[in-house]
Structure formats: structure tokens, C-alpha cells
C-alpha positions as CSV (number, residue, x, y, z in Angstrom):
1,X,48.8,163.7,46.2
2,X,47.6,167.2,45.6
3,X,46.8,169.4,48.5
4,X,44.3,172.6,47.9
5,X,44.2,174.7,51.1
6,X,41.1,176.8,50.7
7,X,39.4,179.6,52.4
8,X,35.6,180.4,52.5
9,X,33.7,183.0,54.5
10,X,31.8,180.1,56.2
11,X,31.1,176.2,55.6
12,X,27.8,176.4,53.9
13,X,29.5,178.8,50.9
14,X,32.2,176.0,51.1
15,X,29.8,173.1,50.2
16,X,27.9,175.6,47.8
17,X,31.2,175.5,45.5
18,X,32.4,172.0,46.5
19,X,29.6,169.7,46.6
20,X,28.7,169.9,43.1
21,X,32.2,169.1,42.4
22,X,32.1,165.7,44.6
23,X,33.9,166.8,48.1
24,X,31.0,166.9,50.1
25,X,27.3,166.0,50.7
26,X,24.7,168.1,50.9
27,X,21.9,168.0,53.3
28,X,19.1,165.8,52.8
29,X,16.3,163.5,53.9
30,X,18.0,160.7,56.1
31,X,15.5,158.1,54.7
32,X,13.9,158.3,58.4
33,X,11.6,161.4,57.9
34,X,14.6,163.3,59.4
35,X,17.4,165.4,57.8
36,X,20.9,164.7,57.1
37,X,23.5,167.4,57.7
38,X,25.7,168.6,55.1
39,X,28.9,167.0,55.1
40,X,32.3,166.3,53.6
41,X,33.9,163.8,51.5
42,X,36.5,163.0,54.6
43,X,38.9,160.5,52.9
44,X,39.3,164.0,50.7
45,X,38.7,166.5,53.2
46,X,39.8,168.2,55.9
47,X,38.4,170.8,57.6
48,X,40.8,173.3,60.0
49,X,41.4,175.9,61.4
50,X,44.7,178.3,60.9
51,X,45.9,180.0,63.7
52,X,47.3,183.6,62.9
53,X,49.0,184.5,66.7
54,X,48.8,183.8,70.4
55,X,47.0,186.2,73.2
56,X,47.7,186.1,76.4
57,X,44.7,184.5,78.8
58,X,46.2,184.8,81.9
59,X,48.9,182.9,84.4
60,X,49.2,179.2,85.8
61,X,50.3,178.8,89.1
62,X,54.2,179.3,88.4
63,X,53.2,182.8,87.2
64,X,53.8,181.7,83.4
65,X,52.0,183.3,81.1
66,X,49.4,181.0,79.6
67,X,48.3,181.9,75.5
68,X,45.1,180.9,73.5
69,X,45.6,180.4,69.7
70,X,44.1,183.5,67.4
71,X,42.2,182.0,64.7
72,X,41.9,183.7,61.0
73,X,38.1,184.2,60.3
74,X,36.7,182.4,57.5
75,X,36.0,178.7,57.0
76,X,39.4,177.0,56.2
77,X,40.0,173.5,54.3
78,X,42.4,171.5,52.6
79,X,40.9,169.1,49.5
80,X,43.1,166.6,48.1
81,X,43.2,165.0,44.7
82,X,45.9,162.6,43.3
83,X,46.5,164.7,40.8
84,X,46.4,168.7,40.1
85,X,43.7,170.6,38.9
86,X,42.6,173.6,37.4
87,X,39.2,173.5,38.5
88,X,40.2,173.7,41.9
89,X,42.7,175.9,42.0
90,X,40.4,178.3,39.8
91,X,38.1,178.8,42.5
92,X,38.6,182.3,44.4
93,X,38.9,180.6,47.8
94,X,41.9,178.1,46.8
95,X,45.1,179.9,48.2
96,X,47.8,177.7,48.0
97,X,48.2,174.2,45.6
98,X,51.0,172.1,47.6
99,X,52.5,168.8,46.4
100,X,52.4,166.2,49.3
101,X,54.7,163.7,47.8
102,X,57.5,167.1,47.9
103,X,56.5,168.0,51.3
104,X,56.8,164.3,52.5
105,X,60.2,164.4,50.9
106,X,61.6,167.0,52.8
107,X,60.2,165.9,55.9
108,X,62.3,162.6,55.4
109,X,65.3,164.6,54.5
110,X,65.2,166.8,57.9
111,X,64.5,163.7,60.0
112,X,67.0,161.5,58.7
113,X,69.5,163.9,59.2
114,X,68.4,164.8,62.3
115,X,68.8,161.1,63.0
116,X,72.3,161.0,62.2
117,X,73.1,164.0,64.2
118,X,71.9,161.9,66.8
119,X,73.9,159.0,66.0
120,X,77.2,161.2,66.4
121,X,76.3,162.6,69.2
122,X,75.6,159.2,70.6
123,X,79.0,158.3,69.1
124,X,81.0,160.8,70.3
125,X,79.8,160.1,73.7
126,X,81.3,156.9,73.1
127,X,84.5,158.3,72.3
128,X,84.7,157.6,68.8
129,X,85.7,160.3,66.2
130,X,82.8,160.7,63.9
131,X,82.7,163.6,61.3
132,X,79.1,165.9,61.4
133,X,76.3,164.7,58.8
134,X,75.9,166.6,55.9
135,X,73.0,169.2,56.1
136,X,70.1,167.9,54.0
137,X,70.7,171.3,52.0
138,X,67.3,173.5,51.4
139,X,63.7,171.9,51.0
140,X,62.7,171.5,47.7
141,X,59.4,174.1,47.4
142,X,56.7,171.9,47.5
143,X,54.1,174.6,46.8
144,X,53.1,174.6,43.4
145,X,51.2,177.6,43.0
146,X,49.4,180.0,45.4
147,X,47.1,183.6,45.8
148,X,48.9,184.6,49.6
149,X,49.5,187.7,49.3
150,X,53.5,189.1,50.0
151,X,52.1,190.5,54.1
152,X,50.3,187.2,54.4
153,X,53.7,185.2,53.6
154,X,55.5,187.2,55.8
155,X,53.5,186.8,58.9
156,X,53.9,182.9,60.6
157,X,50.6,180.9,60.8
158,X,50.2,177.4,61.1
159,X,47.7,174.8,60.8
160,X,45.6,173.5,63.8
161,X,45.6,169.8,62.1
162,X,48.0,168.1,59.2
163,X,47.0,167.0,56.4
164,X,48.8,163.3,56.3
165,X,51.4,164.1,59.0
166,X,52.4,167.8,55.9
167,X,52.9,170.5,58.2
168,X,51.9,173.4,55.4
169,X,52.7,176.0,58.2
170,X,54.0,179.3,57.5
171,X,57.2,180.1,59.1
172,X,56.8,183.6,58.0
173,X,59.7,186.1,56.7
């Protein structure tokens, strides 16, 4: 699968551009003499929300410091096809075009290996000699192509929801 993160100034310019091209539905009569909201397509879309940095909201009990995320403004999406295309990534608002089937690959990679490490910890606890796992060696990029600007990449962000267990998060520089 194909995974379009998109952003729009606000969700009716969102279904302006996306309806007509079968991701959502726009309002209409609900066959009742009332009116349907617009809506999306959501076994191929998923709105969210990225969140940009943390500010402090005050303390708990403890005296810990307690954060509330910092959202980006804008309406924020990810469409997904099976395969790419250039319609989507065309439109102004698409900002990054990300292979799930790499993404889901490299998640597998890290927890398998993160699974072994377990396994020799576990063994060593047991006594036994057991040589480290071999590092899964670096992810395979699973972005394919993408309008984020260089001071965009190099702030962290992350996504309030995944899309199909894909954490498309920015770690940042």
C-alpha cells in the first residue's frame, strides 16, 4: 500500500480536492429531508493530527511536570491507495508519498531483533554463553517522495494515530 500524508488549511478544502477524486462524500440530502455531513472514504482515510512539540500545563501531585501535545495547524490526512499515483502526489497539499509494505518491513526487522536481544538476555541469565544478535542494519527508506522542507525534517513530529500500526513519525535531525 501507498500512504499520501496530506496537509490542507481545513477539512472542507480537503474534501473540495478529494471527493471528486473518490476519498470522500460530500454532503447531501440523507433521503429523510435532512442533510448528510461530508465525510470520508474511511477504509482509505484517515484523518490526524501531527503534533509539532509539548508545553507545559502545569504539575500532578508528585510535582512532575505535566505537557499537552502542540498541534501543527492545518487539516492533516493520510490517503491510501494500493498502488502510487501521480494524481495524488501532484496535489499541493500531499507532503510525503511512503511505502507501507517498506515501513512494515522495517518494523519487523527492529522487532525481531529486539526479540532476540531478549532471548540472550534471557539466556544468559540462564547461564549459557550466547553471542549478541546481529543489528538489523539501517531501515530501508520507505519514503518514496516528499515536499518537507530541510527545517521541517529536522524538527521531530509525530503522528497522533498510525496508519496500519506505520509510525511515519519524524525523528528529526
Amino acid at each position: 500500500m501507498i500512504d499520501y500524508l496530506m496537509s490542507f488549511p481545513d477539512e472542507a478544502t480537503a474534501h473540495a480536492v478529494l471527493d471528486p477524486l473518490g476519498f470522500g462524500y460530500p454532503a447531501g440530502p440523507d433521503g429523510e429531508g435532512g442533510t448528510l455531513p461530508a465525510r470520508w472514504d474511511e477504509s482509505r482515510v484517515l484523518p490526524l493530527r501531527v503534533i509539532v512539540g509539548e508545553q507545559p500545563v502545569g504539575k500532578d501531585e508528585a510535582g512532575n511536570p505535566l505537557t499537552s501535545p502542540v498541534y501543527a495547524g492545518g487539516f492533516w490526512l493520510a490517503v491510501s491507495t494500493p498502488e502510487p499515483r501521480d494524481d495524488l502526489y501532484a496535489i499541493p497539499a500531499c507532503m510525503r508519498e511512503a511505502d507501507r509494505r517498506i515501513a512494515e518491513a522495517n518494523a519487523a526487522r527492529r522487532e525481531i531483533y529486539e526479540e532476540a536481544v531478549e532471548e540472550a538476555e534471557a539466556a544468559r541469565e540462564r547461564g549459557e554463553d550466547v553471542a549478541d544478535p546481529e543489528p538489523p542494519g539501517p531501515d530501508q527508506s520507505y519514503v518514496l517522495r516528499e515536499r518537507f522542507t530541510p527545517e521541517q525534517l529536522a524538527a521531530p513530529w509525530r503522528l497522533d494515530r498510525q496508519w496500519c500500526g506505520c509510525d511515519y513519525s519524524n525523528p528529526g535531525a
